[in-house]
C-alpha positions as CSV (number, residue, x, y, z in Angstrom):
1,X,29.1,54.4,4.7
2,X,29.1,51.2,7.1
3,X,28.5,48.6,4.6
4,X,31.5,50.5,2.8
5,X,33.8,50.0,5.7
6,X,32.3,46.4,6.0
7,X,32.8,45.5,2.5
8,X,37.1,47.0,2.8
9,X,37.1,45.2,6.1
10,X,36.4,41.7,4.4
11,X,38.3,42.2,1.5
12,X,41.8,43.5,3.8
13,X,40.9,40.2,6.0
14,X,40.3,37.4,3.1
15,X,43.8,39.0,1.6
16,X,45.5,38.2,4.7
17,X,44.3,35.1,5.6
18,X,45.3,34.3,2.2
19,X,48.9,35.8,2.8
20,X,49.1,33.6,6.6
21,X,48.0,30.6,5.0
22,X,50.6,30.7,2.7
23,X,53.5,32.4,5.0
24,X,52.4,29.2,7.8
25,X,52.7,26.6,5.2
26,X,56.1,27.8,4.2
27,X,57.7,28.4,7.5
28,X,56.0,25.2,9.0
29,X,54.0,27.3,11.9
30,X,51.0,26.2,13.1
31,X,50.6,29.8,15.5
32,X,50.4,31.6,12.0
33,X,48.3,28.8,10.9
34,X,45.9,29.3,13.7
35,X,45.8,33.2,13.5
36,X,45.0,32.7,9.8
37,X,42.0,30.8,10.7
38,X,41.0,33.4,13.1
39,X,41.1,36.2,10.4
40,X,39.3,33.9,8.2
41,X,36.3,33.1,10.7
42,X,36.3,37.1,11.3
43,X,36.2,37.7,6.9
44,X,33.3,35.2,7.1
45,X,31.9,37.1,10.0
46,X,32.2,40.4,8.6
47,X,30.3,39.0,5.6
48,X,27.7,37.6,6.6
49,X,27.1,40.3,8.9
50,X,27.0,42.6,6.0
51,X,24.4,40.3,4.1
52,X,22.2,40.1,7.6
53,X,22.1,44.1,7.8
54,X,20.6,44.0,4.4
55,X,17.8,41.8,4.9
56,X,17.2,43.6,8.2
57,X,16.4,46.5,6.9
58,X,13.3,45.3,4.6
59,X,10.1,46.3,6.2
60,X,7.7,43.9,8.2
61,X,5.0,42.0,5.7
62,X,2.3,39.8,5.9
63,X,5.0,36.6,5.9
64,X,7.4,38.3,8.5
65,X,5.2,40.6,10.7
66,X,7.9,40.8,13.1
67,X,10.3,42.3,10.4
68,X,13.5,41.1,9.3
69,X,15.6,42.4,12.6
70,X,16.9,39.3,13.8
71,X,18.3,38.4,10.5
72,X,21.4,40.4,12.2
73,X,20.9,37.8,15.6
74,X,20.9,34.7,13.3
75,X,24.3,35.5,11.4
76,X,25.7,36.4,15.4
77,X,24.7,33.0,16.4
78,X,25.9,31.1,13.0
79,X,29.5,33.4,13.3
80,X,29.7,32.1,16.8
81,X,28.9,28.7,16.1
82,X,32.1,28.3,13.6
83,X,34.5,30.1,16.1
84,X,34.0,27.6,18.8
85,X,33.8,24.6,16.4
86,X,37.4,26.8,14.8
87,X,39.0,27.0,18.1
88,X,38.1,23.5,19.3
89,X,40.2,22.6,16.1
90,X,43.3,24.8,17.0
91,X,43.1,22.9,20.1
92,X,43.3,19.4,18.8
93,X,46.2,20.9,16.1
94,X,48.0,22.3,19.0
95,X,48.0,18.9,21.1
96,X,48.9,16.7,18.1
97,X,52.0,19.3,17.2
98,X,53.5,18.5,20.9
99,X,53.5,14.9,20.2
100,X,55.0,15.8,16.4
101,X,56.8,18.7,16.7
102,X,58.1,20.5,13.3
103,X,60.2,23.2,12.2
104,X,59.5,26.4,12.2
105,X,61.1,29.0,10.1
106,X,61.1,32.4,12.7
107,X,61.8,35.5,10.2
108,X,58.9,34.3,8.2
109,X,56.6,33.7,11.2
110,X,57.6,37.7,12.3
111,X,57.1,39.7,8.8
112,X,54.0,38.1,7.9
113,X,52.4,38.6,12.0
114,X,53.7,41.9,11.8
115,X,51.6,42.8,8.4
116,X,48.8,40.6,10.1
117,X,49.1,43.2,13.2
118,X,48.9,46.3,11.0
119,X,45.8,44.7,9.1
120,X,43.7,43.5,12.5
121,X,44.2,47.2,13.7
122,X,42.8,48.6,10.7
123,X,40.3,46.5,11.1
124,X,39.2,47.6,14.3
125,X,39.2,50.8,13.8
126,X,37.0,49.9,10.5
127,X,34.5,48.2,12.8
128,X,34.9,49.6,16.1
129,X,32.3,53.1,16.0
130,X,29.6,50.2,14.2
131,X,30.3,47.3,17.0
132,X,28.3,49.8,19.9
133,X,25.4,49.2,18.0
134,X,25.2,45.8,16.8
135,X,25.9,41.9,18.5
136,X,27.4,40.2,15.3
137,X,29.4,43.5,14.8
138,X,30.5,43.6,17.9
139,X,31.7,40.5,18.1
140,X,33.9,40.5,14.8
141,X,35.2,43.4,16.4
142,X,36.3,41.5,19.7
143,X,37.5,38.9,17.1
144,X,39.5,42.1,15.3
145,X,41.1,43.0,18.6
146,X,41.8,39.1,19.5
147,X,43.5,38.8,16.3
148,X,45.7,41.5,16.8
149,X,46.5,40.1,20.5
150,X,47.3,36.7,18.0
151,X,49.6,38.3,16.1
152,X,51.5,40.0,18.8
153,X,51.9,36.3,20.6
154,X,52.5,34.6,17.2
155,X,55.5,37.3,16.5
156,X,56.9,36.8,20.1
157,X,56.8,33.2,19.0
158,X,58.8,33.8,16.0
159,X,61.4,36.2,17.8
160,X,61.9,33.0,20.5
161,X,62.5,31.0,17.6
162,X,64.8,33.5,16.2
163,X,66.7,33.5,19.3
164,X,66.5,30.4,21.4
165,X,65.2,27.7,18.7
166,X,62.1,27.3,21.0
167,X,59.8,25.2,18.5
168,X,57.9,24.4,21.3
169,X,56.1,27.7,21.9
170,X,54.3,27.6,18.9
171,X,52.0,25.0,20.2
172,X,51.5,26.4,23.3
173,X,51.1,30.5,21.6
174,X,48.3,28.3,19.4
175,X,46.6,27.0,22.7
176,X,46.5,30.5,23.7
177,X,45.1,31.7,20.7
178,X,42.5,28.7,20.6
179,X,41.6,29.4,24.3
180,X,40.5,32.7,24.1
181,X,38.9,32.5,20.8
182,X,36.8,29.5,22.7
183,X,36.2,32.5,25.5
184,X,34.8,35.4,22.8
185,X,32.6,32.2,21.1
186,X,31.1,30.8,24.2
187,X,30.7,34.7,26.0
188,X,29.0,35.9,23.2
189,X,26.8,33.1,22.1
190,X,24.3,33.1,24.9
191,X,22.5,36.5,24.3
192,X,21.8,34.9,20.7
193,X,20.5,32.2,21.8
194,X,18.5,33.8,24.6
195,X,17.0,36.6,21.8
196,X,16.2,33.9,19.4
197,X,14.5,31.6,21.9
198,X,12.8,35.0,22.8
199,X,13.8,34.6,26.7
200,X,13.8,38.1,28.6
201,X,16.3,40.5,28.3
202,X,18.8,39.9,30.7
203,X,18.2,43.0,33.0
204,X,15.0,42.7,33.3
205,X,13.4,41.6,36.2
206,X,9.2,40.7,35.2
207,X,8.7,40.0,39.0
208,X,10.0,43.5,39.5
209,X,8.3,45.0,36.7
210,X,5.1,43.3,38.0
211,X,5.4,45.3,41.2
212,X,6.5,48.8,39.4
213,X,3.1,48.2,37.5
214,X,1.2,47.4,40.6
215,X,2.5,50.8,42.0
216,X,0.8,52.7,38.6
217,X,-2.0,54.8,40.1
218,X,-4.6,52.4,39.4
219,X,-3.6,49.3,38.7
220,X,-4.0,46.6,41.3
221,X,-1.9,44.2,40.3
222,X,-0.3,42.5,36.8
223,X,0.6,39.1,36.0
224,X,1.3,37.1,32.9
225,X,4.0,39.1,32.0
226,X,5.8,38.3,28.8
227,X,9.1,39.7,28.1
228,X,11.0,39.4,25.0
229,X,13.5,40.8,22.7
230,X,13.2,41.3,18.4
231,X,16.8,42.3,18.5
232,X,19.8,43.4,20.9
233,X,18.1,47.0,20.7
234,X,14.2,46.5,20.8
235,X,12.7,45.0,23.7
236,X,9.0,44.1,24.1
237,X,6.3,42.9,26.8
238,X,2.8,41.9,27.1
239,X,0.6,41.5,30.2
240,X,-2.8,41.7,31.9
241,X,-3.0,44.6,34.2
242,X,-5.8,44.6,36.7
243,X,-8.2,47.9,37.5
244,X,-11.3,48.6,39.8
245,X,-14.2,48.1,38.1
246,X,-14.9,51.9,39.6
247,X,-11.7,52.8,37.5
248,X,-13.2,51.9,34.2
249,X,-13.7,55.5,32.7
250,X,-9.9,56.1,33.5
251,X,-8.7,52.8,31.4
252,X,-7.0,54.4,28.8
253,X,-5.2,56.5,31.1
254,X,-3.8,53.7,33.3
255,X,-2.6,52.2,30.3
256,X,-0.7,54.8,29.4
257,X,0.4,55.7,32.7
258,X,1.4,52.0,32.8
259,X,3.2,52.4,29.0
260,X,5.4,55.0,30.2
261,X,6.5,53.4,32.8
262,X,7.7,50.4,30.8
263,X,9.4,52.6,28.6
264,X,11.0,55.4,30.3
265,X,12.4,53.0,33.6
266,X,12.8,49.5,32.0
267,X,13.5,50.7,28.1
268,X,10.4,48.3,27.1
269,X,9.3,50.6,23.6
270,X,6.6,48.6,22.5
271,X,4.0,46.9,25.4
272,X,1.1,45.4,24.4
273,X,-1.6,45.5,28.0
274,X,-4.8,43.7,28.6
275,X,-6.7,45.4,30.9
276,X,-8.7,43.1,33.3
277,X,-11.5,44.1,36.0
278,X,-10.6,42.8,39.9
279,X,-13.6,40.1,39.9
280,X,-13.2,39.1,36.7
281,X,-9.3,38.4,37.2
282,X,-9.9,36.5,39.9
283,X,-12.2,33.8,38.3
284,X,-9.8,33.9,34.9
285,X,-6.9,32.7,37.5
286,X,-9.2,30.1,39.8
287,X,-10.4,28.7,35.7
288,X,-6.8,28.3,34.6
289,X,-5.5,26.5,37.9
290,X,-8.8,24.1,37.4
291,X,-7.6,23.4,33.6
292,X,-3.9,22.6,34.3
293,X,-4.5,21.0,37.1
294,X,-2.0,23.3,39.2
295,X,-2.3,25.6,42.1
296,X,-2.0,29.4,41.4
297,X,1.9,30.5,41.6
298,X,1.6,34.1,43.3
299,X,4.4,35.4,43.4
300,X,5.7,34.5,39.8
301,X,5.0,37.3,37.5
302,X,4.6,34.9,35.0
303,X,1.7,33.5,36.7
304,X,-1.9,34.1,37.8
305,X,-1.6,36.3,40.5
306,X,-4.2,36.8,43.3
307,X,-6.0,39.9,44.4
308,X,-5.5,42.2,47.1
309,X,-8.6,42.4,48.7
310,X,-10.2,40.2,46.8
């Protein structure tokens, strides 16, 4: 049922780009123009989304053992990519069309944004109970509802034109358009980048998950922590964890003491722990600082960190 709505969500949005670029070259706007453009990035959007969702559901193998999840995260970041390299052109388009203004033809500029606005909405609604679960969803949804806040501007451009003979606010309704397309691109393009480059989730703290660890009955201490995300729903972490050597017979219990944690209180489902004995941590940290050439940092999760009581 949601590749359905996907698949009727492209084909309403290719039709009406279609029917903007036509109605902005015929009425001379460059706002309709622009909103077309929008629609189009959000058909292309929709698409490739569709295509990602596909691949993402194959199962891991021996080429991908990771799976195919971020398939989804790649088409987020390549959807992204074209709406800010889009909008950047609105701007320039916009700029030129103040230096070189042209006529604009109002009644054609208001029917065809006010069967744009009808289309974005059903859009939205298409895409909207999808968008809670997925980045490149979600964001052709924000472009859905940006499109619809396009039309309403480009049809209170064509009423002042109507009215007034105002050529001048299509340029600037098109700079408004441009600007906040430029916002969804560069607001959403980060936690792409940051899952693909496999940084840590962004409310995760692995200092503070170091010290919820420490505080597992138990444990003495964790460091190298490694925190990552395979998509916007599945977060992972690695780490050494370090016991008493007197705790030994109890090491698969302080793992999964140490497990739950991760899961029930930071959401981390899948943790992958090393357990380490006191001593033996300590001379695996000295041995590392004597090979790079660096001084323990102990206070960085990330890091070697030293022993209590050690």
């Amino acid at each position: 049922m949601s590749d359905a709505r996907l698949v009727w969500a492209v084909a309403v949005n290719v039709g009406l780009t279609v029917a903007q670029v036509v109605g902005g070259a015929l009425s001379g706007s460059l706002a309709l123009v622009a909103d077309a453009l929008h629609n189009l990035s959000d058909a292309a959007s929709l698409g490739i989304a569709l295509f990602a969702r596909r691949i993402s559901r194959r199962p891991a193998d021996e080429r991908m053992t990771f799976g195919y999840a971020r398939a989804e995260v790649v088409a987020a970041l390549i959807n992204l990519t074209t709406l800010i390299v889009i909008g950047l052109y609105l701007v320039y388009e916009a700029v030129v069309r103040f230096f070189a203004p042209e006529p604009v033809a109002g009644w054609t500029v208001v029917i065809i944004a006010a069967i744009a606005l009808v289309v974005d909405l059903a859009t939205a609604a298409l895409t909207y109970a999808m968008s809670r679960e997925s980045l490149n969803i979600r964001a052709a949804f924000l472009h859905n509802v940006a499109d619809a806040l396009g039309s309403v501007a480009v049809i209170v451009v064509g009423t002042l034109i109507i009215l007034f003979g105002w050529t001048v606010v299509d340029p600037i309704a098109t700079l408004m358009i441009a600007g906040y397309v430029l916002y969804q691109g560069f607001t959403e393009i980060g936690r792409s980048v940051r899952i693909l480059m496999s940084g840590a989730p962004p409310d995760l703290d692995v200092n503070e998950v170091a010290d919820a660890l420490a505080g597992v009955e138990g444990v003495r201490s964790a460091h190298h922590l490694h925190a990552w995300e395979l998509d916007e729903r599945r977060r992972s972490l690695e780490a050494h964890v370090v016991i008493d050597r007197a705790d030994a017979g109890r090491m698969e219990e302080i793992k999964g003491a140490a497990k739950r944690l991760l899961d029930e209180r930071f959401n981390v489902g899948h943790s992958t722990l090393e357990i380490e004995f006191a001593g033996a941590a300590a001379s695996c940290a000295e041995s590392e600082a004597v090979v790079s050439h660096e001084e323990p940092r102990p206070n960085a999760a990330f890091a070697p960190r030293k022993e209590h009581g050690s």
